[in-house]
LUMVOGU-819511 format. One record per residue (C-alpha): residue number from 1; x, y, z; residue in one letter. Coordinates in nm, 2 decimals. Example, Ala and Ser with C-alpha at 12.3 -4.5 7.8 and 13.67 -1.06 7.14 Angstrom:
BEGIN
<padren num="1" x="1.23" y="-0.45" z="0.78" residu="A"/>
<padren num="2" x="1.37" y="-0.11" z="0.71" residu="S"/>
This chain:
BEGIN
<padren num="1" x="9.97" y="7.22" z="-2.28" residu="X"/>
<padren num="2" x="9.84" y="7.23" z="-1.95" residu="X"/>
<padren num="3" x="9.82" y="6.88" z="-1.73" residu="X"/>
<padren num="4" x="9.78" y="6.87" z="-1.32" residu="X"/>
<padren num="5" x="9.79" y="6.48" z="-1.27" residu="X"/>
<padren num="6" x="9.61" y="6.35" z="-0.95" residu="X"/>
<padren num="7" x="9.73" y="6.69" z="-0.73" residu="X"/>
<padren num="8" x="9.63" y="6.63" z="-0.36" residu="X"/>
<padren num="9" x="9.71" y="6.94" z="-0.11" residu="X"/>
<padren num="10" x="9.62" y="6.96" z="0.30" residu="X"/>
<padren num="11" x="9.74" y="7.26" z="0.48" residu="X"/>
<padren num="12" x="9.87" y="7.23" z="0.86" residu="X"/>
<padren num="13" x="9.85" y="6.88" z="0.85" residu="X"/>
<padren num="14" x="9.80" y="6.65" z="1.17" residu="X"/>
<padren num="15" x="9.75" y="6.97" z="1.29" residu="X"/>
<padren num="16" x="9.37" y="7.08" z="1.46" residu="X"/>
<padren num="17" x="9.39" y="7.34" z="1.13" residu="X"/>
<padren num="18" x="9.43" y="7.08" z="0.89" residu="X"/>
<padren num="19" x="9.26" y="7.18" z="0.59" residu="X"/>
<padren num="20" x="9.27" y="6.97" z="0.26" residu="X"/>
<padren num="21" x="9.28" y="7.20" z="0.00" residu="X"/>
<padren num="22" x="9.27" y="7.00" z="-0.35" residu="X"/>
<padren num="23" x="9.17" y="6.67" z="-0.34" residu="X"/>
<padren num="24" x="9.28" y="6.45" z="-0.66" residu="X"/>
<padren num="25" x="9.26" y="6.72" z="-0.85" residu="X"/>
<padren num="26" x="9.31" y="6.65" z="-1.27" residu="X"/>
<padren num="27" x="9.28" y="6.88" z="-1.52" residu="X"/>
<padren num="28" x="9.36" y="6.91" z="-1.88" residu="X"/>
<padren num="29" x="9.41" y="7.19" z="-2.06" residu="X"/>
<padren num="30" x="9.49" y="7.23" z="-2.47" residu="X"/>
<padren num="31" x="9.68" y="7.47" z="-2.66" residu="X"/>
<padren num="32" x="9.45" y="7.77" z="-2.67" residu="X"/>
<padren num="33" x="9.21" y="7.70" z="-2.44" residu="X"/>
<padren num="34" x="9.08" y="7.98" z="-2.18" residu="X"/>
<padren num="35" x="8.95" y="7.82" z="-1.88" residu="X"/>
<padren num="36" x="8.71" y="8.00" z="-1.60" residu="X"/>
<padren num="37" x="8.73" y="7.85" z="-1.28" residu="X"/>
<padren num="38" x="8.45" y="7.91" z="-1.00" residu="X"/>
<padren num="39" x="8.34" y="7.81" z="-0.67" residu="X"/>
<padren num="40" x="8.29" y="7.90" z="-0.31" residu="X"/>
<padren num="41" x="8.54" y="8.04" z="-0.09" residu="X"/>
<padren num="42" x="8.78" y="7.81" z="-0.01" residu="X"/>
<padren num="43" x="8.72" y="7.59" z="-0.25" residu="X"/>
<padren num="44" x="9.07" y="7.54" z="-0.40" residu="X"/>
<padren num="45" x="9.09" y="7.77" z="-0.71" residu="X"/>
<padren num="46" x="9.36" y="8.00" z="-0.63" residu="X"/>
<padren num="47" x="9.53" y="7.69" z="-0.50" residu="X"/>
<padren num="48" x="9.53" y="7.54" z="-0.81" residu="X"/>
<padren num="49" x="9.71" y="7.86" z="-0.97" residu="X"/>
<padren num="50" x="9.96" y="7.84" z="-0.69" residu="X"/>
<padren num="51" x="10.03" y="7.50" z="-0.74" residu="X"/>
<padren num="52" x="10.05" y="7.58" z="-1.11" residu="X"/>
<padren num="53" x="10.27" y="7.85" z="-1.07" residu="X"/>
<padren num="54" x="10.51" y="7.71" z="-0.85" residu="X"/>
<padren num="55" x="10.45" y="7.87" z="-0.57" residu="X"/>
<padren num="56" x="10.31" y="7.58" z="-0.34" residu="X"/>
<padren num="57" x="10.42" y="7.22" z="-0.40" residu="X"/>
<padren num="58" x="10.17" y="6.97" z="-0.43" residu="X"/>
<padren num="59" x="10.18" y="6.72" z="-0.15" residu="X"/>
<padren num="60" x="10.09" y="6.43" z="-0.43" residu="X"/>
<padren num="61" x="10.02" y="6.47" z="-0.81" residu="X"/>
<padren num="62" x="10.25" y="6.61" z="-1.07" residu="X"/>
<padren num="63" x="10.23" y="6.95" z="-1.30" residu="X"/>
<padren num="64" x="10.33" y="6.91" z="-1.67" residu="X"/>
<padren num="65" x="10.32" y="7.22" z="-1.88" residu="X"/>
<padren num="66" x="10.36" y="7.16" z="-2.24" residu="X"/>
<padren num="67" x="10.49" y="6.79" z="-2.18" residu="X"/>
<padren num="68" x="10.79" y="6.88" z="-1.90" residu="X"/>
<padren num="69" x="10.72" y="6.76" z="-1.56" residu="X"/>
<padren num="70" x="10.77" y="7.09" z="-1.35" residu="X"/>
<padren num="71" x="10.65" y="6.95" z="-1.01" residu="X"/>
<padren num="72" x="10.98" y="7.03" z="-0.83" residu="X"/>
<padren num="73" x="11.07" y="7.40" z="-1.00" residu="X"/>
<padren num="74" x="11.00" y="7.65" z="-0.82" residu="X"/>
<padren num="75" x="10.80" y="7.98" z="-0.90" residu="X"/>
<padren num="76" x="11.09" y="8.16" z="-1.06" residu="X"/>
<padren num="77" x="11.22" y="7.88" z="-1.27" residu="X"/>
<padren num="78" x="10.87" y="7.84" z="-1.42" residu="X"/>
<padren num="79" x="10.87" y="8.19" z="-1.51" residu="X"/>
<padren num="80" x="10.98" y="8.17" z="-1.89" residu="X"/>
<padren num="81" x="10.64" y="7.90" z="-1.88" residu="X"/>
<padren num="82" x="10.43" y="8.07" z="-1.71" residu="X"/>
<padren num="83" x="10.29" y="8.45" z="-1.72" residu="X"/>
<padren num="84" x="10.04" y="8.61" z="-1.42" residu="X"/>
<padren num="85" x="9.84" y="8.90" z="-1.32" residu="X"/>
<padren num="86" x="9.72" y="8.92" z="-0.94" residu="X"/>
<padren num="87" x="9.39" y="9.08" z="-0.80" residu="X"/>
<padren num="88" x="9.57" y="9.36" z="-0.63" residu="X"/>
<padren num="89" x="9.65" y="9.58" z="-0.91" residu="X"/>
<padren num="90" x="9.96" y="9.70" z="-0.70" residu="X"/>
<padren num="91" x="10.12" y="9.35" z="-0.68" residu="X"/>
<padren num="92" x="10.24" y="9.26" z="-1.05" residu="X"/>
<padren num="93" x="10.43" y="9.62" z="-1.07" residu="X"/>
<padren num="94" x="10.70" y="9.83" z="-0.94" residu="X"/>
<padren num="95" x="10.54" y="10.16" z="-0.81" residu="X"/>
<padren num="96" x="10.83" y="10.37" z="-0.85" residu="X"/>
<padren num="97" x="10.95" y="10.25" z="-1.13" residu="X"/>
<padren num="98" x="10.84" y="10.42" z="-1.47" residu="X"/>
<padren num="99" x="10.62" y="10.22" z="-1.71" residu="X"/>
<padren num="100" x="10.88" y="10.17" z="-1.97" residu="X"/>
<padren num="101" x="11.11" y="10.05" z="-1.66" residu="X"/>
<padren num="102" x="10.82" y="9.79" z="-1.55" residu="X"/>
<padren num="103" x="10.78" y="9.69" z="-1.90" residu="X"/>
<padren num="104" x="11.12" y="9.65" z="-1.98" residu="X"/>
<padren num="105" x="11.18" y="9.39" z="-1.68" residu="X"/>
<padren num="106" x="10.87" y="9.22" z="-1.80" residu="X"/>
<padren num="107" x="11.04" y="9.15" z="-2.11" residu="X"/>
<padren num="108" x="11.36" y="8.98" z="-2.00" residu="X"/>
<padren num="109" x="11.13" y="8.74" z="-1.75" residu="X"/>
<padren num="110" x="11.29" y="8.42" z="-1.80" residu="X"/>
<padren num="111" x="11.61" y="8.52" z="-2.05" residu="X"/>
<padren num="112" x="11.95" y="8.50" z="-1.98" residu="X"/>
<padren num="113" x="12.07" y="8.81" z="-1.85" residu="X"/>
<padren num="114" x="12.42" y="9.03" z="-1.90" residu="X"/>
<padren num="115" x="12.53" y="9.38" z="-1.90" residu="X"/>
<padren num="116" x="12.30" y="9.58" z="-2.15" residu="X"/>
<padren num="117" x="12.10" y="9.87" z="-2.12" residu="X"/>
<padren num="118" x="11.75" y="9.78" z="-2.01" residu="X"/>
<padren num="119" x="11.57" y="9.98" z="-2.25" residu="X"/>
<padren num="120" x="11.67" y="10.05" z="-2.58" residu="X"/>
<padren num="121" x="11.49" y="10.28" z="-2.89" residu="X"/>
<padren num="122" x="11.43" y="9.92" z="-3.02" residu="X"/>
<padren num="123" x="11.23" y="9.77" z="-2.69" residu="X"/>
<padren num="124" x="11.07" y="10.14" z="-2.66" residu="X"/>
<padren num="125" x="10.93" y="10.14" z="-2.96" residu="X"/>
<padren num="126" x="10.81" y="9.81" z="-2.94" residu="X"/>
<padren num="127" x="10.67" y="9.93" z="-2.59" residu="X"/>
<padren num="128" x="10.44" y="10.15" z="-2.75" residu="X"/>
<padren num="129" x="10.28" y="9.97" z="-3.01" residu="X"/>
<padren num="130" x="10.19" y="9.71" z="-2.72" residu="X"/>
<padren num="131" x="10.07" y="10.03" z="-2.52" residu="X"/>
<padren num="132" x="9.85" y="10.16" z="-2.80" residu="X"/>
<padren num="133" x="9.67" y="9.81" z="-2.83" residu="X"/>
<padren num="134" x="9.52" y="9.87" z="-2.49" residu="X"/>
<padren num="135" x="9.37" y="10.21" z="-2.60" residu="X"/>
<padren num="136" x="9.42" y="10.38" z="-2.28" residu="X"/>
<padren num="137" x="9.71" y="10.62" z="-2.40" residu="X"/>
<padren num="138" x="9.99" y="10.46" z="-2.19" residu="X"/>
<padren num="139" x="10.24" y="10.50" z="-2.52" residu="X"/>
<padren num="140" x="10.25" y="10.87" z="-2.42" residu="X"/>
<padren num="141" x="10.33" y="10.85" z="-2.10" residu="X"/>
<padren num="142" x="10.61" y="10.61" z="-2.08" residu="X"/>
<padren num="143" x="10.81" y="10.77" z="-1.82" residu="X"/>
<padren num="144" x="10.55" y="10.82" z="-1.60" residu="X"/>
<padren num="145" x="10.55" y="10.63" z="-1.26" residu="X"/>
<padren num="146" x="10.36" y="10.37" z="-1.27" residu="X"/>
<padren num="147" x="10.25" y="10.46" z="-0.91" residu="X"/>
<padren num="148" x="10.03" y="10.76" z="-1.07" residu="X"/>
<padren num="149" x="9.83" y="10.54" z="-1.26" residu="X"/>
<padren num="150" x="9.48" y="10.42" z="-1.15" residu="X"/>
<padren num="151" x="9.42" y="10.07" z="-1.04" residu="X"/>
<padren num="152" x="9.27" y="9.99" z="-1.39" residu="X"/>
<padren num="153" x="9.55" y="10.10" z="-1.58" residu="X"/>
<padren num="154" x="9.76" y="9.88" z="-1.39" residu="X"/>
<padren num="155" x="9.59" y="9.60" z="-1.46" residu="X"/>
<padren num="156" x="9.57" y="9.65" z="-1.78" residu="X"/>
<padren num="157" x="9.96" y="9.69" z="-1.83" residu="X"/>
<padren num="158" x="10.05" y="9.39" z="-1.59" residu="X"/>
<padren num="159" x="9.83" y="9.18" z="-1.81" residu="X"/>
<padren num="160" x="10.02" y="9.30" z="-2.13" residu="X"/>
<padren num="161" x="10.30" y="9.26" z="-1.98" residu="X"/>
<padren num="162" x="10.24" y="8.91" z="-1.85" residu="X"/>
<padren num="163" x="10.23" y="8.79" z="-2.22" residu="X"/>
<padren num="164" x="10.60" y="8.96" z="-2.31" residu="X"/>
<padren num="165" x="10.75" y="8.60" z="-2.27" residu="X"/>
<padren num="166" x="10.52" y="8.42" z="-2.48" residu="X"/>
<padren num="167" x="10.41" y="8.22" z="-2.18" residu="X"/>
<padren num="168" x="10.28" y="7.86" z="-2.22" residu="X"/>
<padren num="169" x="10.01" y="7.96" z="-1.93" residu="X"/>
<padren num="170" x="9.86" y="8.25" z="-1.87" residu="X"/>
<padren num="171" x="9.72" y="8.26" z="-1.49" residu="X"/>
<padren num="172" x="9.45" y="8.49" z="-1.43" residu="X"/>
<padren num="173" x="9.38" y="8.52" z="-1.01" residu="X"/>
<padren num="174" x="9.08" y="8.76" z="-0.97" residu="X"/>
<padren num="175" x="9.22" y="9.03" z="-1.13" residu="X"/>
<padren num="176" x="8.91" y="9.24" z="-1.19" residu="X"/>
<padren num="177" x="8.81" y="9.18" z="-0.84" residu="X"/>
<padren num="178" x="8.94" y="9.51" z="-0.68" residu="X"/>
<padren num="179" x="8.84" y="9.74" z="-0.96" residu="X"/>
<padren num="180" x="8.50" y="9.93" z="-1.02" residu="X"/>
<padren num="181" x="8.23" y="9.80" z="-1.26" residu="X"/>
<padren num="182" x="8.36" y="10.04" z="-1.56" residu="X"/>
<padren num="183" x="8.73" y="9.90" z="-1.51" residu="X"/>
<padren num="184" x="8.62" y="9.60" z="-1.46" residu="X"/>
<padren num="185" x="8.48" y="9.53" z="-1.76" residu="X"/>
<padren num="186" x="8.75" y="9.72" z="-1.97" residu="X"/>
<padren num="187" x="9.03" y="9.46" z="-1.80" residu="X"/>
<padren num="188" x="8.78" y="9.18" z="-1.89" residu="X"/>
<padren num="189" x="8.72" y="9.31" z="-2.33" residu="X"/>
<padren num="190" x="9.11" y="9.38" z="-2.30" residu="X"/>
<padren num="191" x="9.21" y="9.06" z="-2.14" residu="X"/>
<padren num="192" x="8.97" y="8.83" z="-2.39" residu="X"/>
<padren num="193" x="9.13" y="9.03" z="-2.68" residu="X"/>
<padren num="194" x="9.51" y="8.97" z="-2.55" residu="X"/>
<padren num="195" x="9.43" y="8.59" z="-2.50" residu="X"/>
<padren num="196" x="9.31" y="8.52" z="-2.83" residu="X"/>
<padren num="197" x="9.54" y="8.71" z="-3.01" residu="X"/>
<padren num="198" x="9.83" y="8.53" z="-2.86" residu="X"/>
<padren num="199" x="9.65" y="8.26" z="-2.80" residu="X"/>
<padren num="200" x="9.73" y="8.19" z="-2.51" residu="X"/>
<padren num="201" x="9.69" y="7.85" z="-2.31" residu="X"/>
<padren num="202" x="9.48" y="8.04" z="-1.96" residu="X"/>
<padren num="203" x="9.31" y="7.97" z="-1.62" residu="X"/>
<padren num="204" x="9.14" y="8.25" z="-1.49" residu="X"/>
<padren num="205" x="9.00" y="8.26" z="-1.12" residu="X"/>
<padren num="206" x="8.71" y="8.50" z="-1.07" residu="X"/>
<padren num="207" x="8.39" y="8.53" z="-0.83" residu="X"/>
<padren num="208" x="8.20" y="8.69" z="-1.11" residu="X"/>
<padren num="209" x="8.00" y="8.42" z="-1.25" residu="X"/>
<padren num="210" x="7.86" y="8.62" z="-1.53" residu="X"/>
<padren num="211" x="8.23" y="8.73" z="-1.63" residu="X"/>
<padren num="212" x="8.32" y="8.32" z="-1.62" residu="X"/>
<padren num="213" x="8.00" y="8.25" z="-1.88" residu="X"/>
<padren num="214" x="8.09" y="8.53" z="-2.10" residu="X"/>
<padren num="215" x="8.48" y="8.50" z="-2.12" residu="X"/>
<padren num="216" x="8.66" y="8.14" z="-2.20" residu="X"/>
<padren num="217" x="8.58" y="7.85" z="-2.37" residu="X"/>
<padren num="218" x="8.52" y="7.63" z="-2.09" residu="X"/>
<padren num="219" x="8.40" y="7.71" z="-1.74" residu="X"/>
<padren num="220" x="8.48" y="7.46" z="-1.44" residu="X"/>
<padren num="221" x="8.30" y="7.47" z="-1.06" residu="X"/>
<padren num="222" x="8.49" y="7.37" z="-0.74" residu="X"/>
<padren num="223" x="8.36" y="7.25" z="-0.42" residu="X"/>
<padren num="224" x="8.58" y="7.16" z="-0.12" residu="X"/>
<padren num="225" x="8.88" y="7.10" z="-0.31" residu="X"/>
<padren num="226" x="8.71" y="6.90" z="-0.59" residu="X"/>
<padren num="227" x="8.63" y="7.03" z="-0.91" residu="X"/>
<padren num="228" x="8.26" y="6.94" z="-1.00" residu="X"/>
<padren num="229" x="8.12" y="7.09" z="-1.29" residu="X"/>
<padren num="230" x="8.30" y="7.08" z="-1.63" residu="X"/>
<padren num="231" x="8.13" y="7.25" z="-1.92" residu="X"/>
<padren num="232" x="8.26" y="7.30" z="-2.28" residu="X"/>
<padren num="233" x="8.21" y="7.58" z="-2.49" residu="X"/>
<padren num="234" x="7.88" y="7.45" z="-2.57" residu="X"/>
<padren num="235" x="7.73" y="7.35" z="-2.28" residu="X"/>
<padren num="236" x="7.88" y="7.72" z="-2.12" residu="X"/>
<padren num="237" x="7.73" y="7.93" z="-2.40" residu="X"/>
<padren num="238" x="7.32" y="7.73" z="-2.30" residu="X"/>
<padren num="239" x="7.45" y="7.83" z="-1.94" residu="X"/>
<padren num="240" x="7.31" y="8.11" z="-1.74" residu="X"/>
<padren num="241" x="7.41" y="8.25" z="-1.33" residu="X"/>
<padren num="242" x="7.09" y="8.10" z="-1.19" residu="X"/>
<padren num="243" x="7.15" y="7.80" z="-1.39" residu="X"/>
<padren num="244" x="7.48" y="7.76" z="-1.24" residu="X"/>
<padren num="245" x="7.37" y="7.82" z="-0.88" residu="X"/>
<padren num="246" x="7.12" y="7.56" z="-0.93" residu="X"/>
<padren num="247" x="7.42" y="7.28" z="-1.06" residu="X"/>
<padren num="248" x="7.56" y="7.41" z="-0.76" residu="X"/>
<padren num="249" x="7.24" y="7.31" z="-0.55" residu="X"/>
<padren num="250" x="7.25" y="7.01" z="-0.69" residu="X"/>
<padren num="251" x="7.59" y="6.94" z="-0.57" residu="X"/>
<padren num="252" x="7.58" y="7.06" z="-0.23" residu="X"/>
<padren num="253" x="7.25" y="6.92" z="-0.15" residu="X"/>
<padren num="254" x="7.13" y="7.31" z="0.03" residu="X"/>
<padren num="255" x="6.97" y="7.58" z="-0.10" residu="X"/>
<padren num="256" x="7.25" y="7.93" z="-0.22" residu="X"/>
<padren num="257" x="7.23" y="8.22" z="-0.36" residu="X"/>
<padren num="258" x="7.43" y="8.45" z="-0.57" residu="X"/>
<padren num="259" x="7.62" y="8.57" z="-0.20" residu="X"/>
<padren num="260" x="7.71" y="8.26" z="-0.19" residu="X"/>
<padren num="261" x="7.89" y="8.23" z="-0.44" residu="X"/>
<padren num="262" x="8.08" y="8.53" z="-0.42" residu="X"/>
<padren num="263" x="8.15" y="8.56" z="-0.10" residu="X"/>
């Protein structure tokens, strides 16, 4: 479903700020599978979901999603692939827009477009038996702003709405990252029931290691650019957080600790 082939990345090069980002980067992911990705600060992840998502270009290396080479396309012709929540809750929706509104763009990402009203009875309706799945109440308040709702609601619709094209990949950047512990962990239940019952192809970023063990069915651990750590379902389900800073110890030959990691 997923393939990044041999992906290389350096930023500013033969600059004094060159910084190589991914280095030979390949990485395989099936239909279904829900990937967690961790590491240090900059160790590549969220490059990786640029370069997935089109919006950086590798410098070597090729993207396929679902066997078509989509190297060269950029971010918006990869939209009808490819769905995405942010970590700032404000970036994946129009404040001033009403939810229905937000919603309804949502669901034309990546269709053909004409003249037609942008939000029928049909599409409503269908809006708010999506709403109710998120138990939050949203399906009653479809004309409200979506600039009145809280930072947790937010994230919960843009992840719903990320999955209104059927996307092939599902990219997950941090997005519980800027919310408190409760809405946190409400984005995290809703966002392992919306993968699996679309099942939906995903790589999600995150700092949380404990959210990476307990969500997915295969965790991976970057370093400089490299990924290296690559555990199944299996092996992630024996896994614990200190076992995970000690793979990491391993690796980096010095001694971390959980502000390490997360920083």
């Amino acid at each position: 479903m997923l393939e990044i082939k041999n992906v290389h990345k350096t930023f500013f090069a033969g600059t004094v700020n060159e910084r190589v980002a991914l280095q030979e980067i390949n990485l395989t992911l099936g239909e279904g599978e829900f990937v967690t990705v961790i590491g240090s600060n900059g160790a590549g992840k969220s490059t990786i979901l640029n370069i997935t998502s089109g919006k950086l270009r590798p410098d070597t290396g090729s993207v396929v999603i679902d066997g078509q080479d989509v190297t060269r396309l950029a971010d918006f012709q990869r939209a009808k692939y490819i769905g995405r929540v942010f970590q700032d809750p404000m970036a994946g929706t129009s404040p001033e827009m009403t939810i229905e509104q937000n919603m309804a763009i949502a669901f034309e990402r990546g269709k053909r477009r004409g003249l037609a009203p942008g939000v029928t009875r049909k599409k409503r309706d269908f809006f708010r038996e999506e709403l109710k799945s998120l138990e939050l109440g949203l399906e009653n308040r479809l004309k409200a702003k979506v600039g009145l709702l809280s930072g947790g609601q937010r994230q919960a619709l843009s992840l719903l709405m990320a999955t209104f094209s059927s996307p092939n990949i599902l990219l997950l950047d941090e997005h519980t990252a800027a919310l408190d512990p409760q809405r946190a962990a409400l984005v995290s239940r809703l966002t392992a029931e919306v993968v699996q019952r679309h099942h939906l192809t995903t790589l999600m970023v995150t700092h949380n290691m404990e959210q990476a063990l307990q969500l997915g069915t295969r965790l991976i651990m970057m370093h400089e650019g490299r990924i290296i750590l690559d555990l199944d379902q299996a092996q992630k389900s024996r896994m614990t957080v200190p076992d995970l800073l000690h793979e990491f110890e391993k690796i980096k030959g010095a001694a971390v600790d959980d502000r390490t990691m997360l920083q």
